[in-house]
Wavefront OBJ file of the C-alpha trace (Angstrom):
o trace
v 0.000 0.000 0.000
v 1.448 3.612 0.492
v 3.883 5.163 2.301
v 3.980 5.364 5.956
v 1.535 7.307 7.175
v 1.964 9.767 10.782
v 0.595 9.758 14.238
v 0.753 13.533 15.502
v 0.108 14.012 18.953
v -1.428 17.678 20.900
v 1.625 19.455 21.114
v 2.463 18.603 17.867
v -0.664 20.016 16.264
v -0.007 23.125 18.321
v 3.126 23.557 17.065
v 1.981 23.388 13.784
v -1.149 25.213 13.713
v -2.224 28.556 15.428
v -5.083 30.022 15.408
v -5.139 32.219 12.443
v -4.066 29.842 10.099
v -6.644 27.847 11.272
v -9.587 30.397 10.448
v -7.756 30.857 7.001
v -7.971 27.083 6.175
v -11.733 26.817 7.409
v -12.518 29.820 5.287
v -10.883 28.191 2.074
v -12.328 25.393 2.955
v -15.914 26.892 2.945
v -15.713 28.332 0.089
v -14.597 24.746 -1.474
v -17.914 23.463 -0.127
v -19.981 26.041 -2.187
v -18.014 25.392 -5.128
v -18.812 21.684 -4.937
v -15.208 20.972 -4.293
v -15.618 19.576 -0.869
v -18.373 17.500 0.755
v -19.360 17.032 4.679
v -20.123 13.707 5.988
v -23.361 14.601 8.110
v -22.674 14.316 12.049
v -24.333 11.745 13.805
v -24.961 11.165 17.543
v -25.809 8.531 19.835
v -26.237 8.942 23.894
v -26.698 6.935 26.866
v -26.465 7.112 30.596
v -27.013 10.500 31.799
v -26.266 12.365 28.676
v -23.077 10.530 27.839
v -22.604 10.898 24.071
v -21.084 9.402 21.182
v -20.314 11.690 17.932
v -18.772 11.180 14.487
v -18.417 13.392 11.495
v -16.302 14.296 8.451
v -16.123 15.263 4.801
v -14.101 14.798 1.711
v -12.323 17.801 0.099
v -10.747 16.625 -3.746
v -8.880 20.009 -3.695
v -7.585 19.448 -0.564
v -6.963 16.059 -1.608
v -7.991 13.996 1.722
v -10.924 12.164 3.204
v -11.208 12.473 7.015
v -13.522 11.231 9.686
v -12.907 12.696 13.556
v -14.620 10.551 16.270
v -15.324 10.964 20.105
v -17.114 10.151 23.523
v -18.201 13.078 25.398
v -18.721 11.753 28.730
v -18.519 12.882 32.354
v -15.033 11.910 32.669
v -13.982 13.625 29.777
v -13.271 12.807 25.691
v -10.397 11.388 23.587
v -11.592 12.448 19.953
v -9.367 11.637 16.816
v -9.167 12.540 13.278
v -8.304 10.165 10.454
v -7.138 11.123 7.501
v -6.554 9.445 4.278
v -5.589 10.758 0.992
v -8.717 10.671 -1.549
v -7.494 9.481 -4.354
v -5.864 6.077 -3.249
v -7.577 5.637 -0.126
v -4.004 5.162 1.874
v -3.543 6.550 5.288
v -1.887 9.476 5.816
v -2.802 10.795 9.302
v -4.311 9.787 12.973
v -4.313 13.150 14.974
v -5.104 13.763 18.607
v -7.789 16.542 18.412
v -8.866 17.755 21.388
v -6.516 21.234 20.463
v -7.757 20.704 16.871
v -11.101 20.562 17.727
v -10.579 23.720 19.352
v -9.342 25.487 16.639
v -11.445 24.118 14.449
v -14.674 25.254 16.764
v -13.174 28.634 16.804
v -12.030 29.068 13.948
v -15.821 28.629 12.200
v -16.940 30.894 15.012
v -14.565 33.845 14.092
v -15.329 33.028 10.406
v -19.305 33.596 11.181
v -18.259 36.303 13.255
v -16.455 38.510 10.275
v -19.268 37.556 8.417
v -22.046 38.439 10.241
v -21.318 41.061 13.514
v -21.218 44.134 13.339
v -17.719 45.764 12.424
v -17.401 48.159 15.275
v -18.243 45.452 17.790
v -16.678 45.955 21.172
v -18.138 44.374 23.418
v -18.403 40.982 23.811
v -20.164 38.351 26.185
v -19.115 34.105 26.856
v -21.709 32.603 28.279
v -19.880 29.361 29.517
v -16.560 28.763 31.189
v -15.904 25.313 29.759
v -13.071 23.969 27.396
v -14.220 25.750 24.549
v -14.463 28.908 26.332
v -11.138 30.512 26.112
v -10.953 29.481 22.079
v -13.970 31.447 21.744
v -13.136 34.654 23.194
v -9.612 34.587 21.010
v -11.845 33.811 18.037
v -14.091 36.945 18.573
v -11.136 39.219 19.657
v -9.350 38.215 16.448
v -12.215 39.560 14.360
v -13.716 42.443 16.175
v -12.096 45.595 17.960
v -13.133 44.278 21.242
v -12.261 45.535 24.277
v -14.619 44.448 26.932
v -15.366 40.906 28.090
v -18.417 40.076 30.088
v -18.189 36.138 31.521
v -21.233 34.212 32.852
v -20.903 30.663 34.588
v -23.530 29.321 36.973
v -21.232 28.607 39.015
v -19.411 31.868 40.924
v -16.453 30.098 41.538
v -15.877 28.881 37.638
v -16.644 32.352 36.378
v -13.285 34.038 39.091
v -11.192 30.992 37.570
v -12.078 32.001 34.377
v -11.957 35.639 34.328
v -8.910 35.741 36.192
v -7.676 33.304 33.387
v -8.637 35.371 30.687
v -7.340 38.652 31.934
v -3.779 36.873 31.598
v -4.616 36.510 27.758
v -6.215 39.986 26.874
v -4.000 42.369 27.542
v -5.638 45.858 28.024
v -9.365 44.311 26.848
v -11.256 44.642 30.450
v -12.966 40.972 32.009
v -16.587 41.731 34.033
v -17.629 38.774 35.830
v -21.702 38.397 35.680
v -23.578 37.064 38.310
v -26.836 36.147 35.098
v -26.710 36.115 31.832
v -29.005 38.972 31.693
v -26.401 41.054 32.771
v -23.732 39.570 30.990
v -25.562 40.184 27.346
v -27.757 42.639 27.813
v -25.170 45.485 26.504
v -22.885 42.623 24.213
v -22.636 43.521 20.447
v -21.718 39.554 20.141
v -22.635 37.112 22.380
v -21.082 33.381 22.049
v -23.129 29.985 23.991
v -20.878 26.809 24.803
v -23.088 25.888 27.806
v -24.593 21.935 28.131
v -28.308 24.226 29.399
v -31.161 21.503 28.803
v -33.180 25.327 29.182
v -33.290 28.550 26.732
v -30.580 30.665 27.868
v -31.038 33.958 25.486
v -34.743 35.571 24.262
v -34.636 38.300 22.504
v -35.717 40.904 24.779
v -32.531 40.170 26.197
v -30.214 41.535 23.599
v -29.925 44.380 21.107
v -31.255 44.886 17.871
v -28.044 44.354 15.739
v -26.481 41.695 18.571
v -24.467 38.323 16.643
v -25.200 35.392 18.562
v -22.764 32.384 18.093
v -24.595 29.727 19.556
v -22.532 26.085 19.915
v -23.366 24.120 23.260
v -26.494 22.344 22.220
v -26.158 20.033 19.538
v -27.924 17.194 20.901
v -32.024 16.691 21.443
v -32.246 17.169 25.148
v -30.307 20.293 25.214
v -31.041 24.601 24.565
v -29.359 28.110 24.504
v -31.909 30.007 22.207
v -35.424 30.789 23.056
v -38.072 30.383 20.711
v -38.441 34.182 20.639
v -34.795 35.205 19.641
v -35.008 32.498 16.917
v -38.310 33.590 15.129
v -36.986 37.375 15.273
v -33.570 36.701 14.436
v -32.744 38.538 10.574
v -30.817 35.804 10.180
v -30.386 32.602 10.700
v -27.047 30.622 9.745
v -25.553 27.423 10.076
v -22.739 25.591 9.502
v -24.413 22.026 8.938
v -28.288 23.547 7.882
v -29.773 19.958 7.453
v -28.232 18.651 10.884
v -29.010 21.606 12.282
v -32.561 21.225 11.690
v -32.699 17.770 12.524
v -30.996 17.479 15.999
v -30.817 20.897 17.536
v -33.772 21.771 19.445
v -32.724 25.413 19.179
v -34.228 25.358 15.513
v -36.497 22.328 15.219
v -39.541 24.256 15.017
v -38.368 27.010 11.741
v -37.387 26.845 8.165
v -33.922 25.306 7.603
v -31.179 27.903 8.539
v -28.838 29.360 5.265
v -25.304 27.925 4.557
v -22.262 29.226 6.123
v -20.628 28.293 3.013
v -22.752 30.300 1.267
v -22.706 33.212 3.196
v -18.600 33.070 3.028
v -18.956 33.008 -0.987
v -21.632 35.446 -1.420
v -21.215 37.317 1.491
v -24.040 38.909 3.735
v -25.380 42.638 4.169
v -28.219 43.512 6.989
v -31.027 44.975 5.385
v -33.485 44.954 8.471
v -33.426 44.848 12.171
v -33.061 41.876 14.474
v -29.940 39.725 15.557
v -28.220 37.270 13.284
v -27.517 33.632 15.075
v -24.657 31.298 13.391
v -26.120 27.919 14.902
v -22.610 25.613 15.269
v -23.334 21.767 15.063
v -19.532 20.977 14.077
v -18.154 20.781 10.440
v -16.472 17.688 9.426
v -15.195 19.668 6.424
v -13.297 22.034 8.922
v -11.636 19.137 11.176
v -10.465 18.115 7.339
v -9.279 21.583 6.946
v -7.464 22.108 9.903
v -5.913 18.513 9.883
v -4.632 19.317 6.388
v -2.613 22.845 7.844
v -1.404 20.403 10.533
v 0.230 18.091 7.697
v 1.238 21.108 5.207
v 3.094 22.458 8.261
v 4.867 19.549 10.200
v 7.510 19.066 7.914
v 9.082 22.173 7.853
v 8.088 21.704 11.888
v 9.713 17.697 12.543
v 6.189 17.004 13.791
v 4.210 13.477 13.639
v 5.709 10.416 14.370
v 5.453 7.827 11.557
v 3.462 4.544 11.669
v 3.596 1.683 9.401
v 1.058 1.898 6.590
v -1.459 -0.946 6.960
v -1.312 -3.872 5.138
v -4.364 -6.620 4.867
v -3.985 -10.081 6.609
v -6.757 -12.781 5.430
v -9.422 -13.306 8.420
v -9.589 -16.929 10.010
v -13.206 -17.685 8.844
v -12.952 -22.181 9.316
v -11.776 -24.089 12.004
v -8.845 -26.260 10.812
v -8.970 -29.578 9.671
v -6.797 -31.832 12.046
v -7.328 -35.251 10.475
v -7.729 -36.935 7.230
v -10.490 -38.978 5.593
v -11.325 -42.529 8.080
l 1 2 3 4 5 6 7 8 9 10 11 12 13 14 15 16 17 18 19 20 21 22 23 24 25 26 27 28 29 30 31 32 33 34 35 36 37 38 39 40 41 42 43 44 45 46 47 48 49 50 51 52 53 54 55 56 57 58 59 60 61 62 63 64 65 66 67 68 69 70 71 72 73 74 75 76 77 78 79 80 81 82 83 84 85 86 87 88 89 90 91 92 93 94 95 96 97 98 99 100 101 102 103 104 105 106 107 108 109 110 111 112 113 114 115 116 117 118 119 120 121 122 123 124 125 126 127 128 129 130 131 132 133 134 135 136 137 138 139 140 141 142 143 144 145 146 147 148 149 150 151 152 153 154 155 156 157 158 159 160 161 162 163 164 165 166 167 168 169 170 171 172 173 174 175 176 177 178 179 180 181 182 183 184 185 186 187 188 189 190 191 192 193 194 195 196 197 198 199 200 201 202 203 204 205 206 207 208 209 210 211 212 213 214 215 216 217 218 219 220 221 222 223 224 225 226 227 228 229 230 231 232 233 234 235 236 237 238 239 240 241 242 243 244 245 246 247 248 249 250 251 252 253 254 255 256 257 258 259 260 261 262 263 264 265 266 267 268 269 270 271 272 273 274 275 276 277 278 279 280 281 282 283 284 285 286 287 288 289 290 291 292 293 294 295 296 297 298 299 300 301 302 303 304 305 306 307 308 309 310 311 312 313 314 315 316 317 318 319 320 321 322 323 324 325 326 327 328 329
C-alpha cells in the first residue's frame, strides 16, 4: 500500500497550527464546499447514561486532496476524539491526529469566520456565556475579528466564572474581564454574544439583547439540550448554520423554523443587513473544517519535525474455518 503514514500528537498540532491559520484554512475550505469541491459527511450522535454521548463526522475535500472522519465520547469523565485522515485518491492513510486542540481550533475558527461575516464591524463588546473547554478558544476567536475591548463572563457557578476571568485577563491584555452574576447582565449590553453551555433550558430571548447583537450559539447540539429561546429564533434577521440539514434535525434550538442558510454560502456570497433583528450562526460541528485544519497540521509539520510515523497498513486474510486436524477414516 502507500507510504507510511503519521501519528501527531497535541503538542504537535499546536506547534503546527495557530489560530489564524486555522480560520484561514476553514474559510478556504468553505468556500470549497460552495463550489462543490468539498463534501461534509453529516454528524451523527448517539447517547446513553445520563447524557453521555457518542459523535462522528467528516467530509471529503478533492482540492484538498484527503478524506477524514474525527470521532469521540463526550462523557462525564472527559473525551479522547481523533481525526483520520486518508488521501482521496488512493484511499491510503496518511494521518491519525489527537484533536482535542484541533477541535478547538477548528470550533473557533468557524466561530470567528461567522463572526467577520455576520457582527457588526465596530463590535466591542463581547459576552461568553460558559466557562468550559471551549471557552477561552472562543473569546480569542471573537477578539481576532472584532475591535473588542470588553469581556463580560457568565458561569452558573461563581467560583468557575473568578477561575475564568482571572484566566482570561492573563490573555487579553488591556481588553477589560466583568464577571456576571446572570446572563441577563452579561448580554444585555454585548454587540456579540457566544453559547458553549450543556443548558437543557433557553438561555437567550430576545428581549434580552440588542437589535443588531451576533449570537454564536454552539453548546447544544444534541435533542435534550437549549441556549436560544423560541423568541430570539423567530426574530432573528438571520439565521445561519454551519451544517443547515443537521441543524434542523438534531438541535432543538431550531427544530420548530425553516432550515437555517449555509455558512458556506454566506462566506462566498457574502451577507449585508437589510433589516433589524440579531443574526444567530447555529454551530453543530463541520467535518469539512476538522479536514481543513488537519490538512494545515500536515502542510506544516515538515518544515516543523512534527508526527511520528506509523507503518502503513497492510491486509492479513481473516480466520473464517476451524482447521482440519485429520484426514479422511
Amino acid at each position: 500500500m502507500g507510504a507510511d503514514a503519521a501519528w501527531f500528537t497535541e503538542a504537535d498540532v499546536v506547534t503546527a497550527v495557530d489560530l489564524p491559520a486555522a480560520v484561514a484554512a476553514v474559510r478556504a475550505v468553505l468556500q470549497l464546499e460552495h463550489e462543490g469541491c468539498a463534501r461534509t459527511l453529516p454528524k451523527t450522535a448517539v447517547g446513553w447514561g445520563d447524557g453521555d454521548t457518542l459523535h462522528a463526522l467528516g467530509g471529503v475535500s478533492e482540492g484538498l486532496g484527503l478524506v477524514g472522519t474525527k470521532t469521540w465520547t463526550h462523557t462525564s469523565g472527559g473525551a479522547t476524539p481523533l481525526l483520520v485522515l486518508w488521501d482521496a485518491a488512493t484511499g491510503d492513510l496518511q494521518a491519525i491526529v489527537e484533536a482535542f486542540a484541533l477541535g478547538q481550533l477548528r470550533t473557533a475558527s468557524v466561530s470567528a469566520v461567522a463572526t467577520d461575516v455576520l457582527a457588526r464591524p465596530d463590535a466591542a463588546v463581547f459576552a461568553m456565556v460558559g466557562t468550559g473547554k471551549q471557552a477561552l478558544a472562543q473569546v480569542a476567536a471573537v477578539i481576532s475579528q472584532r475591535p473588542i475591548r470588553e469581556v463580560r463572563v457568565f458561569s452558573p457557578t461563581a467560583s468557575n466564572r473568578a477561575e475564568f476571568s482571572a484566566r482570561l485577563r492573563d490573555h487579553v491584555g488591556d481588553v477589560d474581564v466583568v464577571d456576571c452574576p446572570d446572563v441577563a447582565s452579561a448580554v444585555a449590553p454585548a454587540h456579540v454574544i457566544t453559547t458553549a453551555t450543556r443548558s437543557r433550558q433557553a438561555l437567550l430571548e430576545l428581549d434580552m439583547i440588542g437589535d443588531d447583537v451576533h449570537v454564536n450559539a454552539l453548546g447544544a447540539i444534541t435533542p435534550d439540550r437549549r441556549e436560544l429561546g423560541d423568541s430570539l429564533v423567530a426574530g432573528a434577521h438571520a439565521l445561519v448554520s454551519d451544517s443547515p440539514a443537521i441543524a434542523k434535525s438534531l438541535s432543538a434550538d431550531l427544530a420548530d423554523v425553516e432550515e437555517p442558510v449555509s455558512l458556506a454560502q454566506v462566506v462566498a456570497d457574502g451577507w449585508t443587513r437589510t433589516g433589524p433583528g440579531p443574526t444567530v450562526f447555529k454551530a453543530m460541528g463541520l467535518g469539512l473544517a476538522d479536514i481543513a485544519v488537519g490538512a494545515a497540521v500536515l502542510d506544516s509539520s515538515p518544515a516543523r519535525g512534527g508526527g511520528r510515523p506509523i507503518s502503513a497498513t497492510h491486509r492479513a486474510a481473516p480466520r473464517l474455518f476451524n482447521p482440519i486436524t485429520g484426514g479422511s477414516p
